[in-house]
VEXLO-263134 format. One record per residue (C-alpha): x, y, z; residue number from 1. Coordinates in nm, 3 decimals, always signed. Layout:
R         x         y         z   pos
R         X         Y         Z   NUM
...
***
This chain:
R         x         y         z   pos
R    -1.860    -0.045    +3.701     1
R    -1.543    -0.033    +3.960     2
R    -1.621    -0.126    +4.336     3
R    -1.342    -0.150    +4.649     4
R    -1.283    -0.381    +4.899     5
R    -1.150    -0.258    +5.208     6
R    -1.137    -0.605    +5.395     7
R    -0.953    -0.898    +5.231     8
R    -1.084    -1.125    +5.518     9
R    -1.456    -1.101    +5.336    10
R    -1.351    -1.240    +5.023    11
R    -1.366    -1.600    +5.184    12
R    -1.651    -1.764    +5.332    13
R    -1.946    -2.037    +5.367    14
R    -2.291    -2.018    +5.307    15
R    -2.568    -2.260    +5.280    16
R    -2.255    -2.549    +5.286    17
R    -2.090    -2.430    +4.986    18
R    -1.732    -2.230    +5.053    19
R    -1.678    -1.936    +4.846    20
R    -1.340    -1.774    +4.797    21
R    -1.239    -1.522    +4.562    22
R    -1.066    -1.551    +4.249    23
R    -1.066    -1.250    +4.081    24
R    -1.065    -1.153    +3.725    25
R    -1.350    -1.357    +3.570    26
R    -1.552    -1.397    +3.917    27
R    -1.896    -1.312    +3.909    28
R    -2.039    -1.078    +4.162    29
R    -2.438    -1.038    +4.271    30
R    -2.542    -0.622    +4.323    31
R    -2.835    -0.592    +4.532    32
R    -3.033    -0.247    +4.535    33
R    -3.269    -0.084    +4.755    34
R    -3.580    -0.307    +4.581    35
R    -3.382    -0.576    +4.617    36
R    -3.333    -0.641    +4.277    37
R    -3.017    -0.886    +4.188    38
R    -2.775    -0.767    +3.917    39
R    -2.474    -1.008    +3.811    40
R    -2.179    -0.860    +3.716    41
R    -1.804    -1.058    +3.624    42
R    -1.468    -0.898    +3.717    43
R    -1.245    -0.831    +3.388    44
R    -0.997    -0.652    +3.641    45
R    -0.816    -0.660    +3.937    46
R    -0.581    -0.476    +4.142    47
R    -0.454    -0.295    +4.469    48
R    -0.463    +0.055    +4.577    49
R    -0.225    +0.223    +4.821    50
R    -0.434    +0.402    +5.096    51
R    -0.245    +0.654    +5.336    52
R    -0.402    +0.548    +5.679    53
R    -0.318    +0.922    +5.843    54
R    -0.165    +1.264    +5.758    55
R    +0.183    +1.168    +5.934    56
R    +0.513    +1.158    +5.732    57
R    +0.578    +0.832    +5.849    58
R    +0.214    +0.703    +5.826    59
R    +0.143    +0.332    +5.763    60
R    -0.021    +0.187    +5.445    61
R    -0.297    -0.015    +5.369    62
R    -0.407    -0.131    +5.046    63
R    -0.769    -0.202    +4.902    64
R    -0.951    -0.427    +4.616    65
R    -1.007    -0.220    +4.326    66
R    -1.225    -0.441    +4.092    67
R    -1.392    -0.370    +3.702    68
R    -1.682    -0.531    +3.574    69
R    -1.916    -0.556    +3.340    70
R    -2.274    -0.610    +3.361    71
R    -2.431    -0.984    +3.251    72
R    -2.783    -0.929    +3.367    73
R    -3.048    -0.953    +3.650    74
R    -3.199    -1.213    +3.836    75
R    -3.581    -1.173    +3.846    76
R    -3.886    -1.485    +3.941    77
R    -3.605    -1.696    +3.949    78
R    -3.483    -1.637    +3.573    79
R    -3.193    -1.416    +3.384    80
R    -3.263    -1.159    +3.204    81
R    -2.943    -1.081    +2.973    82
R    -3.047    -0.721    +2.925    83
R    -3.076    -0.439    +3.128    84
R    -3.299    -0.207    +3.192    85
R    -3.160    -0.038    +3.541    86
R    -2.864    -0.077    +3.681    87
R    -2.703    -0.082    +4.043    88
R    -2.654    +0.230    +4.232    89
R    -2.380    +0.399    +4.433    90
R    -2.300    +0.228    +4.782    91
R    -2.523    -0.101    +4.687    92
R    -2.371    -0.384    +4.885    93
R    -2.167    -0.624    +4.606    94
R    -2.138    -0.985    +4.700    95
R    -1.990    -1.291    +4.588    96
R    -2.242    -1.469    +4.330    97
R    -2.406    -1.772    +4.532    98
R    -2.410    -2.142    +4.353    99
R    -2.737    -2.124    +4.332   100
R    -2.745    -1.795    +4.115   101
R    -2.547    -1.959    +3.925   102
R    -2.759    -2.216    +3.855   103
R    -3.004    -1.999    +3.702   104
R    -2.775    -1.781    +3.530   105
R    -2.613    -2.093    +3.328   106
R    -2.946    -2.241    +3.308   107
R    -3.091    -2.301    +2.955   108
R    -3.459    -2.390    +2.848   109
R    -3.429    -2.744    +2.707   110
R    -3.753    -2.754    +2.533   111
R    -3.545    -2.604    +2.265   112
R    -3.277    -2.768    +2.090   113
R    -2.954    -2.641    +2.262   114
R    -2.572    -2.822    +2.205   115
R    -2.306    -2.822    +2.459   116
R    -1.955    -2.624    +2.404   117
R    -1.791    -2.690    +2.710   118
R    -1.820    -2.643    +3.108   119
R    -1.761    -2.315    +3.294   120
R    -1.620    -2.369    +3.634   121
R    -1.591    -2.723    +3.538   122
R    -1.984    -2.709    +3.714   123
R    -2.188    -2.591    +3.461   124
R    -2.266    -2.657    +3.103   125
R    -2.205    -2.396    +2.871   126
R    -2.508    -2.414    +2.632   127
R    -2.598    -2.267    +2.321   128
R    -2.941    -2.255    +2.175   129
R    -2.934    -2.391    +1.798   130
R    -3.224    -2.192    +1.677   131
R    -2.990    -1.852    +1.790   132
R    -2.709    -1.995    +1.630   133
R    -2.834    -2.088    +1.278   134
R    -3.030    -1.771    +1.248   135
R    -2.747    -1.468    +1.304   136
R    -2.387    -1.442    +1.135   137
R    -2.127    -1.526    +1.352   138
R    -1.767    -1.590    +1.394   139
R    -1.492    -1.763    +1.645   140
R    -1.262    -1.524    +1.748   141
R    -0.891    -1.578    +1.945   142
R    -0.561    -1.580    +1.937   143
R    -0.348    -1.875    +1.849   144
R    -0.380    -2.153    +2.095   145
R    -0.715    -1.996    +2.243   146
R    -0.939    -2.293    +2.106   147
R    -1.082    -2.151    +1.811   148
R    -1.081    -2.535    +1.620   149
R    -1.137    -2.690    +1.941   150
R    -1.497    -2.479    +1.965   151
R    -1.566    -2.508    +1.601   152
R    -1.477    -2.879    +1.637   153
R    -1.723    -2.897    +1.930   154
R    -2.033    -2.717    +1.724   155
R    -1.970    -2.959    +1.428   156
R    -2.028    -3.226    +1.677   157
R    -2.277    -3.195    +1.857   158
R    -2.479    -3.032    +1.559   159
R    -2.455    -3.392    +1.385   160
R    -2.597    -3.569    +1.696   161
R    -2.947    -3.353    +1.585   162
R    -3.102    -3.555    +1.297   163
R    -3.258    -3.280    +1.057   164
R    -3.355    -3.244    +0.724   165
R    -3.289    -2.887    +0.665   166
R    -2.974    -2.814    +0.810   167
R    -2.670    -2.908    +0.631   168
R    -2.320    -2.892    +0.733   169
R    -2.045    -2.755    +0.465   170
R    -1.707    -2.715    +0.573   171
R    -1.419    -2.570    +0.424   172
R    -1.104    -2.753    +0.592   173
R    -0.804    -2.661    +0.421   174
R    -0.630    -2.808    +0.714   175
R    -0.756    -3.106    +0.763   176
R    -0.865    -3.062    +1.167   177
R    -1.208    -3.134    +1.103   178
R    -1.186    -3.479    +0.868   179
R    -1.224    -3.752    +1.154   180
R    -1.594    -3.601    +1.207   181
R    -1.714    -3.638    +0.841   182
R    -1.740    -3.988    +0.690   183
R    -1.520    -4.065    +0.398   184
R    -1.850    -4.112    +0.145   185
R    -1.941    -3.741    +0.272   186
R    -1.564    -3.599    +0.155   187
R    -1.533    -3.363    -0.114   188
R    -1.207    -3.275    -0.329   189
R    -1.286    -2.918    -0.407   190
R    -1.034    -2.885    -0.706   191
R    -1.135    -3.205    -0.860   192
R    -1.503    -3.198    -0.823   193
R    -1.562    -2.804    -0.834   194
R    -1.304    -2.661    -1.058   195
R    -1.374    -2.344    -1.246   196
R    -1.273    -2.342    -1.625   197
R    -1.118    -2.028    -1.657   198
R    -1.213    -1.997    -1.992   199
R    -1.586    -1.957    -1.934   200
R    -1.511    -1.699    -1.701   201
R    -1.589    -1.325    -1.847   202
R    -1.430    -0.976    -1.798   203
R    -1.683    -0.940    -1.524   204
R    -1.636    -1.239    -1.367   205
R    -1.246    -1.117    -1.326   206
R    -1.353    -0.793    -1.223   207
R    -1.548    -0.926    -0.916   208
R    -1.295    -1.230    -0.884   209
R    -0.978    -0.946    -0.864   210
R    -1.158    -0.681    -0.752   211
R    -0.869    -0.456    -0.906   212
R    -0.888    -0.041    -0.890   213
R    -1.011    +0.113    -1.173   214
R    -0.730    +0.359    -1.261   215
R    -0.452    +0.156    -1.238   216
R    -0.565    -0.261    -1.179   217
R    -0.789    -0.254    -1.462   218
R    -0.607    -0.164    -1.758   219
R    -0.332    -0.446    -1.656   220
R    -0.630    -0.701    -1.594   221
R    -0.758    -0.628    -1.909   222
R    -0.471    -0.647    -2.142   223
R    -0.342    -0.984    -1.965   224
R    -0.678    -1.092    -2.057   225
R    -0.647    -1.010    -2.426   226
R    -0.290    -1.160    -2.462   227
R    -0.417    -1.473    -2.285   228
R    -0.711    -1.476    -2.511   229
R    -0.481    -1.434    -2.856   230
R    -0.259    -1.648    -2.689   231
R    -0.470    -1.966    -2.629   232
R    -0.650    -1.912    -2.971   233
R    -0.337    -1.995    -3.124   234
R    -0.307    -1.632    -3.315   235
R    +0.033    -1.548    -3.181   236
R    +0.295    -1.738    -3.052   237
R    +0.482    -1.648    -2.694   238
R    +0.778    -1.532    -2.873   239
R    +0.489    -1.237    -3.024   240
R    +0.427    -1.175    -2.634   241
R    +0.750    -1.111    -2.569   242
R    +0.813    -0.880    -2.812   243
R    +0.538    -0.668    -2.722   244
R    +0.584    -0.648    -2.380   245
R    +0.923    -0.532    -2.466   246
R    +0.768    -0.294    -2.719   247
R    +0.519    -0.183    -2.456   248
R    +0.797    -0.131    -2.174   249
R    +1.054    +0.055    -2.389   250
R    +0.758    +0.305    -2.539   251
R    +0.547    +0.346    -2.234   252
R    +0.697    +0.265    -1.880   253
R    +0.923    +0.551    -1.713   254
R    +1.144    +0.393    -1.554   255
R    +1.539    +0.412    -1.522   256
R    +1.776    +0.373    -1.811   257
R    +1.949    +0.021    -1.635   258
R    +1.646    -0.139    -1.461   259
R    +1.452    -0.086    -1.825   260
R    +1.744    -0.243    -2.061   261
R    +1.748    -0.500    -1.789   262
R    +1.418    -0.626    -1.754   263
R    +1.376    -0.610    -2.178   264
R    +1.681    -0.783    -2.216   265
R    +1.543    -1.069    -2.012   266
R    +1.258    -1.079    -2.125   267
R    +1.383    -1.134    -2.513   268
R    +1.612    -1.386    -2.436   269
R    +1.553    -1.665    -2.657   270
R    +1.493    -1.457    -2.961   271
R    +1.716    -1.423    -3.201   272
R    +1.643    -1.059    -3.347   273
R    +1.813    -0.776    -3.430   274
R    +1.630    -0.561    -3.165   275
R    +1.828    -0.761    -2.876   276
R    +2.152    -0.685    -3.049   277
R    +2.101    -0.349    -3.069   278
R    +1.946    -0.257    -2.746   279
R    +2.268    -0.379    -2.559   280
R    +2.406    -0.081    -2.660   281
R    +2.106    +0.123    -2.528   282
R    +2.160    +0.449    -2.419   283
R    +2.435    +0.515    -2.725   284
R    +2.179    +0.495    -3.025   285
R    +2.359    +0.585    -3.326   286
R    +2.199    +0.772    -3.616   287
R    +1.831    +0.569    -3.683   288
R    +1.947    +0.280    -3.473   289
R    +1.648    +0.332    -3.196   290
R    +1.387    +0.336    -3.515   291
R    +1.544    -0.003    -3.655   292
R    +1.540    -0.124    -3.253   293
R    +1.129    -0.073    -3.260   294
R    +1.085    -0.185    -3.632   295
R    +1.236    -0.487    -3.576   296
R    +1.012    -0.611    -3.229   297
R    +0.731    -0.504    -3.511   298
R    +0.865    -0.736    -3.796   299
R    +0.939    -1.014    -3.561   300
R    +0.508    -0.962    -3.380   301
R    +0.431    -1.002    -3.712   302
R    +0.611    -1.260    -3.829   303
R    +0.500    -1.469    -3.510   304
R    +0.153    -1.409    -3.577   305
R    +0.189    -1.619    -3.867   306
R    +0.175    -1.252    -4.107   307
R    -0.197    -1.182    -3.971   308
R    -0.184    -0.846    -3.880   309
R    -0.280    -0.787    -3.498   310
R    -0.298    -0.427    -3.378   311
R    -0.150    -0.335    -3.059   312
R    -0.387    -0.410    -2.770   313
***
């Protein structure tokens, strides 16, 4: 909803003792209709607007309030209701929200557990009911500096001051901003009490883990798990995964001539096979020389597999 103010002088005043001037952005505003029903709004904008006083060239200007705001609820037997049913009409008188609105809009029915975040207007407490925040999702939202750790901080808090058998507190401070509010007995080392072997972990496990696509992820997943596998069982030696990576990336990957002989070359340094010797000269095969090149990653997988024979994954 947008309304104007034509009069700047109205935006300051007294009532009932307390002085009221206008801030702006983040004000709240009272909407009274024809029933005399109270709706509180809050300003999320501000700004002027030119106004041509007369039709003459050289005509002075004035400017007017041009304010945005959003709707927060209505005021009815003395008590907020947060949503609407009706709303304010056109040319309903807007006014500066009175302290004691206020009271009843930041009011909060202590019978039920409720913790304190913080203070708005440095007047009122800014309360939140536990039972609505345990029982819906929810997440702190900002941007860097806006007090995200500061609120969470604050929850953690004043949560603990409630003594209660079913609700536990687990927090996941990779940071360390949150340690000087649990006790040193309560402390947990994730990666020395809760590690994962990765050994009992299946295929499926990996799949939901890496959560890789199935036309291109998969396949690699799946063969790093079966060279890991042979690997750790003692089968093969890493020498036998190099050559048949190399095998794999010489017979299978398109790639270009130089990047290719590159990456192989690196990748069989170490070994001392006839493969390596020949495939510096990659490119310029001679006769059967590319044949020997392949035969001789083969001899040396199965050589390094201790002569079991292992087919290619």
């Amino acid at each position: 909803m947008t309304f104007e103010v034509s009069n700047f002088e109205k935006l300051k005043y007294n009532l009932d003792g307390y002085s009221y001037i206008a801030k702006g952005v983040v004000d709240y505003v009272t909407i009274i209709d024809e029933s005399n029903q109270k709706f509180i709004y809050q300003v999320i904008k501000a700004e002027d607007k030119e106004q041509i006083l007369s039709k003459e060239e050289n005509s002075k200007l004035d400017y007017t309030g041009k304010f945005d705001c959003i709707p927060i609820g209505i005021i009815r037997n003395n008590k907020i209701e947060f949503n609407l049913e009706s709303y304010p009409f056109l040319n309903n008188k807007v006014y500066l929200t009175t302290e004691q609105e206020k009271e009843i809009i930041f009011s909060i029915d202590d019978t039920k557990h409720s913790i304190v975040l913080g203070h708005i207007e440095e007047k009122y407490q800014g309360k939140i009911s536990l039972d609505k925040l345990f029982s819906h999702h929810g997440a702190v939202l900002g941007n860097t500096g806006s007090g995200k750790s500061n609120t969470v901080r604050q929850i953690i808090s004043e949560v603990q001051k409630y003594k209660t058998e079913n609700l536990h507190l687990h927090v996941f401070d990779v940071h360390e901003e949150y340690q000087q509010l649990v006790k040193e007995e309560d402390k947990i080392d994730v990666l020395e009490d809760f590690q994962i072997e990765l050994n009992s972990l299946g295929l499926q496990d990996w799949i939901n883990l890496v959560k890789p696509s199935d036309l291109v992820q998969l396949p690699v997943l799946q063969t790093a798990l079966k060279i890991s596998f042979i690997l750790s069982s003692g089968e093969v030696s890493k020498n036998w995964i190099k050559c048949f990576v190399a095998y794999t990336l010489y017979t299978q990957v398109q790639t270009d001539v130089v990047g290719k002989r590159s990456k192989i070359l690196h990748i069989l340094n170490g070994i001392d096979i006839e493969a390596k010797k020949l495939y510096t000269e990659f490119g310029n095969f001679k006769n059967n020389d590319e044949s020997i090149f392949l035969e001789s990653l083969i001899q040396t997988m199965d050589k390094e597999a201790n002569n079991h024979k292992i087919e290619f994954l």
